[in-house]
N, C-alpha and C positions, 0 to 999 in steps of 0.2 A: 509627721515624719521629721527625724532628727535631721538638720542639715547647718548644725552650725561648724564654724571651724572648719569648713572645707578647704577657705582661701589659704589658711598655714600648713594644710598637707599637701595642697600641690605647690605651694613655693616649696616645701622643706623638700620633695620630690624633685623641682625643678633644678634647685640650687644645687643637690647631691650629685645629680644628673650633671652637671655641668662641670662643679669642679673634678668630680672624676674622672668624665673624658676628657680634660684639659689636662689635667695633670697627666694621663697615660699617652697621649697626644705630646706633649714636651717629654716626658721617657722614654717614648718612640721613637724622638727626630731626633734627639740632644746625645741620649745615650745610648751606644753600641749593644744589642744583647747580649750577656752576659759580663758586658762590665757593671763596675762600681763604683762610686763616688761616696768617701767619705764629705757626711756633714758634721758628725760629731765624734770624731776618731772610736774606736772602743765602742760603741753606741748605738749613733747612728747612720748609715749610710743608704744610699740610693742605688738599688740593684735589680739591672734590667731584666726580667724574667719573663716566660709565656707560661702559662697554667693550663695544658689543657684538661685537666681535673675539676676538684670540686679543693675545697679550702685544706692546706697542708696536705695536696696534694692525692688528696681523695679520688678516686674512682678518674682514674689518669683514661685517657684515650672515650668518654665519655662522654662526647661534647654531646651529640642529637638527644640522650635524656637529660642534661642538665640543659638542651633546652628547653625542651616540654618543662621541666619542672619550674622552671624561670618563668616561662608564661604562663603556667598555672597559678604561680607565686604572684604573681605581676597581676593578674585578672582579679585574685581575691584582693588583695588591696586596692586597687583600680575602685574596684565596687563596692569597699569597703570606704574611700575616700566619697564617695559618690552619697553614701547616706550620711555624712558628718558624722562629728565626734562629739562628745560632751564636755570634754574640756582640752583646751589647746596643744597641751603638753602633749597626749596622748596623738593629736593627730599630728604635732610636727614628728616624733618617733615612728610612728606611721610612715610620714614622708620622707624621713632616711631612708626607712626600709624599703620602701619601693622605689626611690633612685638608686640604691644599691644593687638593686633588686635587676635593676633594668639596665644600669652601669655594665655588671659583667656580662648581664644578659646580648647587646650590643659589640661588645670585644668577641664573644663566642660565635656570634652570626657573620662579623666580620670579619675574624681573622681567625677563627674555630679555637680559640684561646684565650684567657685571660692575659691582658699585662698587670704582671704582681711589680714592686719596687721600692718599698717601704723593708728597710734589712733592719732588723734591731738586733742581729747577728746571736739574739737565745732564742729568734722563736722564728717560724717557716715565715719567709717573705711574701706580702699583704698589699695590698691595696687602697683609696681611697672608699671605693664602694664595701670592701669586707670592713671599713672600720664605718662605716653609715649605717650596715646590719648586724654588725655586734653592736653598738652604742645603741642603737635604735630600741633593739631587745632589750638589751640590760636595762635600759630605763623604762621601758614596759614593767618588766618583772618589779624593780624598784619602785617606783611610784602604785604598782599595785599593790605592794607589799607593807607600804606603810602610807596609802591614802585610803581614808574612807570612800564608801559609796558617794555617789554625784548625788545631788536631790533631784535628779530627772529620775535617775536610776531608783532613786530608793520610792518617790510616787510611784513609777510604774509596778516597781514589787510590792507594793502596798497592794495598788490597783488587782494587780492579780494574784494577791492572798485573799483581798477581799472578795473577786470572784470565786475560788476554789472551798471559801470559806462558805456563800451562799448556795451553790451547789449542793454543797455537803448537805445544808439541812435541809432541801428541796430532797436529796436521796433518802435523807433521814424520813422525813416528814409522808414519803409514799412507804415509806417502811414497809 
């Protein structure tokens, strides 16, 4: 059983997990909702928001299915970390996506809302956790798209072309 690389997807998990609820934790206490603090004029500022949707505001008043869906989200990776990865990369993006995963998961059970507060004033106001599961993704998709197979990956498809392959002439062979 594959179980290497586990240790980097529960820190990447642990650490997403943390600084997310810390950062909406000091947006909560510091800044009023609905105000804003510029940090880079024109750019970017910091803007207090509760989300009770899904991302730019998706399926508003929605909180009890996007919880199921969070802990469904949350259990496949969960068990997903639990058999390891083949290579590290793959399980720290893992582990964004599951502290992100469990970041807003947490703000929804707590406060039946997301705290959003990342403003880049062209695009709907975001979170630490929505940027742990889009970067997480995107580097999934990227690293799939231009890495070869693992050599764990590519023995086991061997292994099991060579069985499919001896089959065949065992069916062949009762002909």
């Amino acid at each position: 059983m594959l179980r290497r690389h586990r240790r980097w997807f529960f820190a990447a998990s642990v650490l997403t997990l943390l600084i997310d609820q810390i950062s909406k934790a000091l947006v909560r206490a510091y800044i009023p909702l609905g105000a804003s603090v510029p940090i880079v004029p024109n750019a970017l500022y910091l803007t207090h928001t509760q989300n009770p949707g899904a991302a730019f505001g998706l399926f508003p008043n929605a909180t009890m299915l996007l919880i199921i869906v969070a802990l469904f989200v949350s259990a496949v990776f969960l068990w997903l970390g639990r058999q390891g990865f083949d290579r590290r990369r793959i399980a720290i993006a893992m582990g964004m996506m599951l502290g992100g995963a469990v970041g807003n998961l947490l703000d929804r059970v707590r406060f039946g809302a997301v705290t959003d507060f990342i403003d880049l004033r062209v695009w709907p106001i975001f979170n630490f956790a929505d940027t742990a599961l889009t970067v997480g993704a995107l580097l999934l998709l990227w690293w799939g798209a231009i890495t070869q197979p693992s050599e764990s990956y590519q023995k086991a498809n061997e292994s099991l072309e060579d069985k499919t392959a001896s089959s065949e002439r065992r069916e062949e062979a009762k002909g």
